[in-house]
C-alpha positions in Angstrom: -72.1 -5.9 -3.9 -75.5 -5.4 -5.2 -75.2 -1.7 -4.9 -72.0 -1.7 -6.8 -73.3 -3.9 -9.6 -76.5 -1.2 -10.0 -78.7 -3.8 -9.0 -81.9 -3.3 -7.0 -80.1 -3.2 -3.1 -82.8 -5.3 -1.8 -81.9 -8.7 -3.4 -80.1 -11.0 -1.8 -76.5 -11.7 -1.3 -74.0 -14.4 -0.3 -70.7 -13.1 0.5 -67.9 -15.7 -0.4 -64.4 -14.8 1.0 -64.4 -11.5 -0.5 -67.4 -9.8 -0.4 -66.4 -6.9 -2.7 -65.0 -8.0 -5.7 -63.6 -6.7 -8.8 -65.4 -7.5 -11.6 -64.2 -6.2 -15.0 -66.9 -8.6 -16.5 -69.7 -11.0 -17.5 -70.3 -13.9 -19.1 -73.3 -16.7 -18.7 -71.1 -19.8 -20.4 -68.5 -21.3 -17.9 -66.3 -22.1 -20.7 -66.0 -18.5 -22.2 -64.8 -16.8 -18.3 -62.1 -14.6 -18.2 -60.4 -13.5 -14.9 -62.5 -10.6 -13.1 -65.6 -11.8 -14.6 -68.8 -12.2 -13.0 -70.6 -15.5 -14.0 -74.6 -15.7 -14.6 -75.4 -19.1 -13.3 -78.6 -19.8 -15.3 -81.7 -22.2 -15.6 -81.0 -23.9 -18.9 -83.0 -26.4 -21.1 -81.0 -29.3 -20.1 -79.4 -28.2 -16.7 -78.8 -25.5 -14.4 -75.9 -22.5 -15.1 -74.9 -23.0 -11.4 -73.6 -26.8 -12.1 -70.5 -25.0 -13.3 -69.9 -22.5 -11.0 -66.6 -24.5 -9.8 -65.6 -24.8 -13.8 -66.3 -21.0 -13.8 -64.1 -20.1 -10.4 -60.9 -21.8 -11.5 -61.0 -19.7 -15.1 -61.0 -16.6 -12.7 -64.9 -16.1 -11.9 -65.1 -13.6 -9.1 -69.1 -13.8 -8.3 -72.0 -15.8 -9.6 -75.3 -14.3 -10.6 -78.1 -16.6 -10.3 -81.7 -17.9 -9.3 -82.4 -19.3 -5.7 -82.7 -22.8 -7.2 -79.1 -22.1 -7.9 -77.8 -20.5 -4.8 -76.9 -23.5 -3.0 -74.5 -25.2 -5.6 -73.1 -21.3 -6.2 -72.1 -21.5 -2.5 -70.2 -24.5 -3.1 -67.4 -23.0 -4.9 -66.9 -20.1 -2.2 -67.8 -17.2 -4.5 -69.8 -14.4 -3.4 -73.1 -15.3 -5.0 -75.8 -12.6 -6.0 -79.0 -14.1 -6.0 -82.7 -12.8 -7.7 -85.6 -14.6 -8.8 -85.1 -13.7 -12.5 -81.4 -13.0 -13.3 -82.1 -12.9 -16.7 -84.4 -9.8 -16.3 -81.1 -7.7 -14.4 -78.5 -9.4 -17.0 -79.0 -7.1 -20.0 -78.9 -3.9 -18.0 -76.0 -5.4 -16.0 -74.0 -6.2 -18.6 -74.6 -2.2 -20.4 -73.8 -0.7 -17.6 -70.5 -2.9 -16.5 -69.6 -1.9 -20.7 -70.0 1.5 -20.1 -73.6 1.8 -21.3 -71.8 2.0 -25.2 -75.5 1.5 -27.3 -76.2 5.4 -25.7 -73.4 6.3 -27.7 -74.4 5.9 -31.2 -77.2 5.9 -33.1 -79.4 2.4 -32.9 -81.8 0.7 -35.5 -83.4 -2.4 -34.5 -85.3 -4.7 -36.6 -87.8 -7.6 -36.0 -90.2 -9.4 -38.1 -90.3 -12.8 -39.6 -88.6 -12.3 -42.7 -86.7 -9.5 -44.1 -84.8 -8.7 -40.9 -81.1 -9.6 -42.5 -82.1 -7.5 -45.8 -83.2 -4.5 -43.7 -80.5 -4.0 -41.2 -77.9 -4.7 -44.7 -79.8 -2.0 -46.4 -79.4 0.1 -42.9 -75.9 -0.6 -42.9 -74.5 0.0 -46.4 -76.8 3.2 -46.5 -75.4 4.5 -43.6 -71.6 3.6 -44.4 -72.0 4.0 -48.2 -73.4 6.7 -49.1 -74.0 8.5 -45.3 -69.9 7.7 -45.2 -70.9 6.7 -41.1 -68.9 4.3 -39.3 -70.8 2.3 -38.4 -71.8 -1.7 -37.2 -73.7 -4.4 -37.8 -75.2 -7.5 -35.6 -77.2 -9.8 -37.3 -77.9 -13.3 -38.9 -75.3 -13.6 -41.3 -72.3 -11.7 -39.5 -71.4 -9.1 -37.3 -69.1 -5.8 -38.5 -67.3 -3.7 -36.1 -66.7 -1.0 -39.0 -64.1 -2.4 -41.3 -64.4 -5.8 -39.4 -65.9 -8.6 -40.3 -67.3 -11.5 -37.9 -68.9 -14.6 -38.5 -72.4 -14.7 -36.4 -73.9 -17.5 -34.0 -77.0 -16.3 -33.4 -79.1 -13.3 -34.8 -79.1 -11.6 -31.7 -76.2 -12.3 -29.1 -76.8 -13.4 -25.4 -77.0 -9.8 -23.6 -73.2 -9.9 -22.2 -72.5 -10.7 -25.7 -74.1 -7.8 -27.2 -72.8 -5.2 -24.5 -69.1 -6.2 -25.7 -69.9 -6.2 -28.9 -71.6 -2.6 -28.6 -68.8 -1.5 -26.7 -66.2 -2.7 -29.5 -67.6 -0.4 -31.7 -67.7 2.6 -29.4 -63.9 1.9 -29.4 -63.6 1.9 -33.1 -65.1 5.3 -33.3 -68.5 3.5 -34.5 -71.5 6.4 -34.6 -74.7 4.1 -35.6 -75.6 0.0 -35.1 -78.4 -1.7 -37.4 -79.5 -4.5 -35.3 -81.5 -7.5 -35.9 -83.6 -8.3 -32.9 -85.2 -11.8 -32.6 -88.4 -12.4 -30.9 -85.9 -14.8 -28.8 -84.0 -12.1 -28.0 -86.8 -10.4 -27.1 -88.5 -13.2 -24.7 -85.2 -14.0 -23.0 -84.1 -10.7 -22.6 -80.8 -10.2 -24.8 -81.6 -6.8 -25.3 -82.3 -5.4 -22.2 -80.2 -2.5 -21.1 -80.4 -0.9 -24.4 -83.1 2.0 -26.1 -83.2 1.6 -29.8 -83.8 5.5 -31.0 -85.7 4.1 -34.1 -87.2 0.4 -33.9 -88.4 -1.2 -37.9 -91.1 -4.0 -38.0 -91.4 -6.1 -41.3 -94.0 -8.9 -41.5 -95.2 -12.0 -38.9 -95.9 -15.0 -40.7 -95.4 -18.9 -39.1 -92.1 -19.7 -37.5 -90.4 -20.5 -34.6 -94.2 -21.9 -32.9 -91.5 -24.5 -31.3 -90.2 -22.1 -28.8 -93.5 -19.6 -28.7 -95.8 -22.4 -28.6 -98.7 -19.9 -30.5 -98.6 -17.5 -33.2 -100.1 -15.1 -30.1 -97.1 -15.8 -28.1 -94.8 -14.9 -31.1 -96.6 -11.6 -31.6 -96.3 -10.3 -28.3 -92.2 -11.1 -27.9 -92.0 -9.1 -31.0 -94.6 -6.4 -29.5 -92.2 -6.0 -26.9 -89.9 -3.5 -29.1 -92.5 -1.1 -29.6 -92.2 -0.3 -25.9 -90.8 2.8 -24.5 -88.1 0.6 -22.6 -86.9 -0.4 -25.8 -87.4 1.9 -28.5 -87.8 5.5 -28.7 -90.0 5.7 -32.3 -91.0 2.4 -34.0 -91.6 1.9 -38.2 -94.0 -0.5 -38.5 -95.2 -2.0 -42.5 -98.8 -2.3 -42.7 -99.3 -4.8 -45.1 -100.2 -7.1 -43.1 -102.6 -7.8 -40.2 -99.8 -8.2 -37.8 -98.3 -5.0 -38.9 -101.4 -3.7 -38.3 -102.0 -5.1 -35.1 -98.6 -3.9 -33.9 -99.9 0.0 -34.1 -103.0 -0.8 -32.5 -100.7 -2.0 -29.0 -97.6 -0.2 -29.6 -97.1 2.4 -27.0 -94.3 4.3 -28.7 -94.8 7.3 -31.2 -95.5 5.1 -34.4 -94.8 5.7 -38.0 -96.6 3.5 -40.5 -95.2 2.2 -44.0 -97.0 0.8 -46.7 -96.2 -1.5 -50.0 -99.0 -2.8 -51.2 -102.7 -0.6 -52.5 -105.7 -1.7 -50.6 -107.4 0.5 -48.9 -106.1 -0.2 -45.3 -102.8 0.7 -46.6 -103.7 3.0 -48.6 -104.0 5.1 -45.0 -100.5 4.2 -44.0 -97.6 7.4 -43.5 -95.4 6.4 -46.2 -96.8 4.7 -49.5 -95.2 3.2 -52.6 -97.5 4.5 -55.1 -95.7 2.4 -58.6 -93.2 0.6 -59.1 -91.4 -0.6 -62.3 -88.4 -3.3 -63.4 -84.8 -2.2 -63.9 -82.6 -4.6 -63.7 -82.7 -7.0 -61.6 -83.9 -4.6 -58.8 -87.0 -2.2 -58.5 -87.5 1.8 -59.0 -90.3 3.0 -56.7 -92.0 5.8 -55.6 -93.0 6.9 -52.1 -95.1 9.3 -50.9 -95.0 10.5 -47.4 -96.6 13.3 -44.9 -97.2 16.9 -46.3 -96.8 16.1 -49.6 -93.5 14.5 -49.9 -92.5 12.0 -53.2 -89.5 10.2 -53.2 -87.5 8.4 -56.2 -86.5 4.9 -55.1 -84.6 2.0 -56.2 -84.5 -1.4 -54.6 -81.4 -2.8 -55.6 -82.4 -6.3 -54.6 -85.1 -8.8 -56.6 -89.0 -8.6 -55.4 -91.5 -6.8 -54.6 -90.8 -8.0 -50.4 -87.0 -6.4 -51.3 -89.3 -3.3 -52.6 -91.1 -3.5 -48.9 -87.8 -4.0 -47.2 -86.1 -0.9 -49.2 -89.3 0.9 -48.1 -88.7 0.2 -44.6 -84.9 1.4 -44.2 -85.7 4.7 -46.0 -88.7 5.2 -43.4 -86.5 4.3 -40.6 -84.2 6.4 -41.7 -86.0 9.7 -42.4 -87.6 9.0 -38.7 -84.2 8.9 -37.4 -83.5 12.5 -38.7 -81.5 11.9 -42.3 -83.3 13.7 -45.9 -85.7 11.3 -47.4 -83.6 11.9 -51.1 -80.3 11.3 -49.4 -81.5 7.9 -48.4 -82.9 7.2 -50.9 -80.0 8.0 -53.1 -77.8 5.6 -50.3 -80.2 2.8 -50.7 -79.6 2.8 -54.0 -76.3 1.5 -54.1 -76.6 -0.6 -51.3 -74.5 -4.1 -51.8 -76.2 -7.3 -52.1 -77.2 -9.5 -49.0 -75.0 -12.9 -48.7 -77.3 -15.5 -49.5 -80.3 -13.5 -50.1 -82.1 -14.0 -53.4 -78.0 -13.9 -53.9 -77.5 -14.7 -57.8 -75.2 -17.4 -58.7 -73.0 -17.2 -61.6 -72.0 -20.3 -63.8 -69.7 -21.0 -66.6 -72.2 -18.7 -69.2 -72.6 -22.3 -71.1 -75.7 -22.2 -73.2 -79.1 -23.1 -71.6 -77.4 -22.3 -68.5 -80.6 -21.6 -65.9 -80.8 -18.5 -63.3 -79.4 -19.9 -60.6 -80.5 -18.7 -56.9 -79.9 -18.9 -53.5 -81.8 -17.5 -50.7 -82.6 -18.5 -46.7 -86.3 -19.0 -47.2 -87.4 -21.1 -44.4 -90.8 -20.3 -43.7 -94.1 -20.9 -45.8 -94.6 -17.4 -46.9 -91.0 -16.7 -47.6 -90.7 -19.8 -50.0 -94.3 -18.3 -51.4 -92.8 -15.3 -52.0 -89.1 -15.9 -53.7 -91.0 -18.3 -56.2 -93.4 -15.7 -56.9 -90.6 -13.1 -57.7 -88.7 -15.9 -59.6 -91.6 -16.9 -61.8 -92.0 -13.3 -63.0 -88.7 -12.3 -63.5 -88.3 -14.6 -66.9 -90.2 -17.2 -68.5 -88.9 -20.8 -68.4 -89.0 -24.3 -66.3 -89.0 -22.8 -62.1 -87.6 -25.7 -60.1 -87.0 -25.1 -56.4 -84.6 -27.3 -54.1 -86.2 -27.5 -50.6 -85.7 -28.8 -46.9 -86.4 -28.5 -43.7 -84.9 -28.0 -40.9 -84.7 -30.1 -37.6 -85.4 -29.8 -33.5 -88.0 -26.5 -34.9 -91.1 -25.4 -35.5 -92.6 -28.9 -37.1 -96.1 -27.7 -37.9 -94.4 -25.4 -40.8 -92.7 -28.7 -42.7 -96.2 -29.6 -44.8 -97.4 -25.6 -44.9 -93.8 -25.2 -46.8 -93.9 -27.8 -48.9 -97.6 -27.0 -50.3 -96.3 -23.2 -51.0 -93.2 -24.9 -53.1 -95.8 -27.1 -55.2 -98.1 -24.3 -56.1 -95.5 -21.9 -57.3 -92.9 -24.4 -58.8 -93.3 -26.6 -61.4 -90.9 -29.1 -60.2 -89.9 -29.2 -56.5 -86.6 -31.5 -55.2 -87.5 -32.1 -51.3 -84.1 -33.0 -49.5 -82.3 -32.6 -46.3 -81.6 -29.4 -44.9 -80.2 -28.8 -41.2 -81.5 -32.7 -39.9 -80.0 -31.9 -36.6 -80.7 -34.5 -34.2 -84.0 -35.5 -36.0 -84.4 -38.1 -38.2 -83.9 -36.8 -42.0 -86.5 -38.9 -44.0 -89.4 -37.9 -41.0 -88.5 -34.4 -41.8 -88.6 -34.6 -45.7 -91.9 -36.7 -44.9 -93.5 -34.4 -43.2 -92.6 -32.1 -46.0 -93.9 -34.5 -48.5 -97.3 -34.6 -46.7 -97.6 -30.7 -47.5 -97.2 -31.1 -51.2 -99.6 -34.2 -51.3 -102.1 -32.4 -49.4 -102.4 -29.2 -51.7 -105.5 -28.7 -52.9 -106.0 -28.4 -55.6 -102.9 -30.3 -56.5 -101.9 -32.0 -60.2 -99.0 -33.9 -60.4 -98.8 -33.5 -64.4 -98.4 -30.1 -63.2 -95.5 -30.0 -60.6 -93.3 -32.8 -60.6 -92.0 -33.8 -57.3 -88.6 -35.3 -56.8 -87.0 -36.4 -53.6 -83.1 -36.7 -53.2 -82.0 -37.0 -49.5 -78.4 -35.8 -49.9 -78.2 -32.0 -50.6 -75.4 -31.9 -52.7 -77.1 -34.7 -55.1 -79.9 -32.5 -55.2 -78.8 -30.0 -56.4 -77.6 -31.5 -58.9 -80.8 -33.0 -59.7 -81.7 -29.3 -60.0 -79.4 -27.7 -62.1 -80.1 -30.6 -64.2 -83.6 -29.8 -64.3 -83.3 -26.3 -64.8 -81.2 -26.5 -67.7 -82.0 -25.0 -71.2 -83.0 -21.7 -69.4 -85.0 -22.2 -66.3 -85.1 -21.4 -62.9 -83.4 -23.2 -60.1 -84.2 -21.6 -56.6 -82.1 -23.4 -53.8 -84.0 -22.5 -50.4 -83.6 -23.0 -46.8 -79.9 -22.6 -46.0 -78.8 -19.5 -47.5 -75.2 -18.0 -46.7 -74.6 -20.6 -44.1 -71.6 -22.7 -44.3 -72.4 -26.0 -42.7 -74.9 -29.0 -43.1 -75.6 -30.5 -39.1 -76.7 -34.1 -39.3 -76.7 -35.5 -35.7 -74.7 -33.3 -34.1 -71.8 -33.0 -36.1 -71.9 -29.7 -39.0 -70.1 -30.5 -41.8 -69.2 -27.9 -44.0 -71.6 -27.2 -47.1 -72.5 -23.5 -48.9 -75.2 -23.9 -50.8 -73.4 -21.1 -53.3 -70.5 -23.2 -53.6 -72.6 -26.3 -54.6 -74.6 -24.5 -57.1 -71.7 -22.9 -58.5 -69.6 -26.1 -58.9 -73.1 -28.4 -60.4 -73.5 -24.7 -62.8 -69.6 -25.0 -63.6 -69.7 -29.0 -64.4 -73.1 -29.2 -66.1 -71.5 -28.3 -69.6 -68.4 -31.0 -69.3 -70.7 -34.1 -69.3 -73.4 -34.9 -71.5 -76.2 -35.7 -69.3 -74.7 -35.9 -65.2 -73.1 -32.8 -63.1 -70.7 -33.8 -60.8 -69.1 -32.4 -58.1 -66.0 -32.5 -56.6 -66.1 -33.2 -52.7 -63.3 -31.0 -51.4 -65.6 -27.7 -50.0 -68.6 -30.3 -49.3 -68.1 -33.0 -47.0 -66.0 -34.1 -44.5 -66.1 -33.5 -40.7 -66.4 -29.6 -39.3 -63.7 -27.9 -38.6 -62.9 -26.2 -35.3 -64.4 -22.8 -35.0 -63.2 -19.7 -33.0 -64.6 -16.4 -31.2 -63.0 -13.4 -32.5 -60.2 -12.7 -29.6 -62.0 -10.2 -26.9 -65.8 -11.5 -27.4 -67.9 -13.7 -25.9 -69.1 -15.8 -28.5 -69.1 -19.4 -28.9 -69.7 -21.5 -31.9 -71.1 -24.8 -29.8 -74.1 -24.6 -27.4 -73.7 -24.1 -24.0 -75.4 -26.5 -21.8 -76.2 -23.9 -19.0 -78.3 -21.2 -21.1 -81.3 -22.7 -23.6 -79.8 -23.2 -27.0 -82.0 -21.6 -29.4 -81.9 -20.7 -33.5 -83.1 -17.5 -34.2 
């Protein structure tokens, strides 16, 4: 069975009453099998994949896949079992190859970073489909597209089998390019294995996610791991910062280098945006490149990291073979990213603020959507900011410090608790703003409102008479979890309603509950994938 499964013959292998199987499958959750499917008993965080190898043989589970420590509760069910010391490492290129291998079929764009993965792969997306009239996909934070469909996403890169069907969906649909975001979780754990991205993009490291890479070392090197031939054929890395930097120095790929910013270490990068200036509420650029070339640009998007971001899709896609003005032409009319610096209209009531939305969730990303904010008009800036729970803890205080010495008022409240304790989270958050140095508190006012939906409110009300409100953290999700349970809540729809109420009452916004609270509703995979909206307790459950 090995052989047949294109898996190193010399592992081992515990024939069950058939020792040749079928398998027209894989899946690593024993709640998600199908008939035919092979089922990749795993370690997980809370207890091993091969607890629920019986649960897995009466949906139809064929064989099991798993660790020695697993072999002998595999063998309980009577399943052939395939054992290896590191199933996850033969799990990605298991799964392409039981899918037909579909990722060598199209053209692949990966991107990793910190922030600006989401905004990227968009920009890859609508270039490509927009003006490059491609059909093409998308996998990512905020949702998956297979062409003209669209999915809602679980995780920013899907579990390998996951992926592999996802890949192979849009081989069906006649897809001819993927833009990818790749998580350094992905990277660590493997979810990507089987597949050679022809052009990998790297955007900026900064802190995040230190709760699962325990250093900001550790982090680098997951992410490192794209710029390997393995993965990538040709990798476009942004220089402004040390990391970026870093990542050409130990790449062992061909390497392309773009630049934003004009010091002098950038001023040697490939590609260079050379001025910039407003119009609208995006960004026209210029970029120079190798042998003298100058390209027109226009961000479409708020900020100069949107400028970097645009600067990076046009690089990846002149490296993957497509005219520099064509792109750049695409780019232009790329469509906005849910939830990212996403403006939200009100009622047009007078004094109404600018109203934002965006996912910043780390220290610099917060930094830097206050910074763009500030100088895109004058008036009050007043951010709405959380944390979330069961991650990276250390970032909480380095957060709350960036939101005090951008804002002028900052409204700390509850993000995604989780199974934390809220008011420890917003402390912790708290601490960061008391700690700034230096720090005036006739300056920046500090306010903090547990429940979301109250603050913003507070916000709006802040912001009214032409400010700034900035709601951070959350983004386009759609649901709030507080100990376990995810209730639905879109920040958009919040602001939007506190925007559209404002006006009605003299001093208090309210809100009408309907879209904000009650208990979650029941969530399903699209029919003929693998994803599922609740954690599996066999596999480690991770947010990337």
């Amino acid at each position: 069975m090995a052989a047949a499964l294109g898996v190193d013959p010399g592992v081992r292998v515990r024939p069950g009453p058939s020792a040749s199987p079928l398998i027209t499958g894989v899946c690593l959750d024993s709640r998600a099998i199908r008939p035919g499917d092979l089922y990749a008993a795993l370690p997980g965080q809370r207890t091993h994949g091969a607890r629920f190898v019986s649960a897995a043989a009466e949906l139809g589970a064929v064989a099991v896949l798993t660790d020695p420590a697993g072999v002998e509760l595999a063998e309980a069910a009577g399943l052939p079992v395939l054992a290896v010391d590191d199933p996850r490492a033969v799990l990605g290129g298991l799964a392409a190859w039981l899918f037909g291998e579909p990722a060598r079929q199209m053209l692949m764009l990966a991107v990793t970073g910190t922030n600006g993965k989401t905004t990227t792969t968009f920009l890859l997306d609508g270039a490509l489909r927009g003006g490059g009239g491609r059909r093409s996909g998308l996998v990512g934070t905020v949702e998956t597209r297979i062409v003209d469909r669209r999915l809602p996403s679980v995780r920013t890169t899907p579990e390998a089998p996951d992926l592999q069907a996802l890949l192979a969906l849009m081989v069906a649909e006649r897809a001819d390019a993927c833009s990818m975001e790749v998580s350094s979780h992905a990277l660590a754990l493997g979810r990507v294995d089987g597949i050679q991205f022809d052009v990998a993009g790297f955007t900026n490291l900064s802190q995040d996610h230190l709760d699962f890479h325990s250093t900001m070392a550790e982090y680098f090197a997951a992410k490192a791991q794209l710029f390997t031939p393995d993965r990538a054929r040709i990798g476009v890395v942004c220089v402004d910062d040390e990391w970026g930097r870093r990542l050409v120095d130990s790449a062992t790929i061909p390497i392309v280098t773009v630049a934003t910013s004009l010091d002098a270490e950038s001023g040697l990068a490939d590609w260079r945006v050379t001025e910039r200036r407003p119009d609208g509420i995006g960004t026209r650029f210029t970029v120079q490149g190798p042998n003298g070339a100058v390209v027109a640009a226009r961000c479409p998007l708020p900020g100069d990291f949107n400028v970097a971001n645009t600067a990076l899709a046009l690089v990846m896609l002149v490296a993957a073979g497509i005219e520099a003005e064509a792109v750049a032409d695409w780019l232009a009319q790329a469509e906005p990213v849910p939830g990212r610096m996403e403006q939200i209209p009100g009622a047009g009531a007078t004094g109404e603020p600018l109203a934002i939305v965006d996912y910043a969730h780390t220290p610099d990303a917060v930094e830097a959507a206050l910074r763009t904010l500030r100088s895109a008009r004058p008036g009050r800036l007043v951010v709405v900011l959380g944390a979330g729970g069961d991650r990276d803890r250390a970032k909480r205080p380095l957060m709350g410090r960036a939101a005090a010495r951008e804002a002028d008022v900052v409204i700390v409240t509850d993000d995604n608790p989780r199974s934390e304790d809220p008011a420890a989270i917003r402390a912790a958050v708290l601490a960061g703003i008391d700690s700034s140095a230096p720090f005036d508190s006739s300056v920046t006012e500090v306010v903090e409102v547990a429940d979301r939906r109250a603050a913003v409110l507070e916000g709006v009300r802040r912001a009214w008479g032409g400010g700034i409100l900035l709601v951070a953290g959350k983004g386009h999700e759609r649901g709030q979890e507080i100990a376990g349970v995810v209730h639905p809540f879109d920040d958009r729809d919040v602001v939007r309603q506190a925007l559209e109420s404002f006006p009605a009452s003299s001093t208090e916004p309210t809100l009408s509950p309907e879209s904000t609270s009650g208990p979650e509703s029941t969530l399903r995979s699209e029919p003929g994938l693998r994803s599922e909206q609740a954690p599996s307790p066999e596999y480690p459950e991770v947010d990337t």
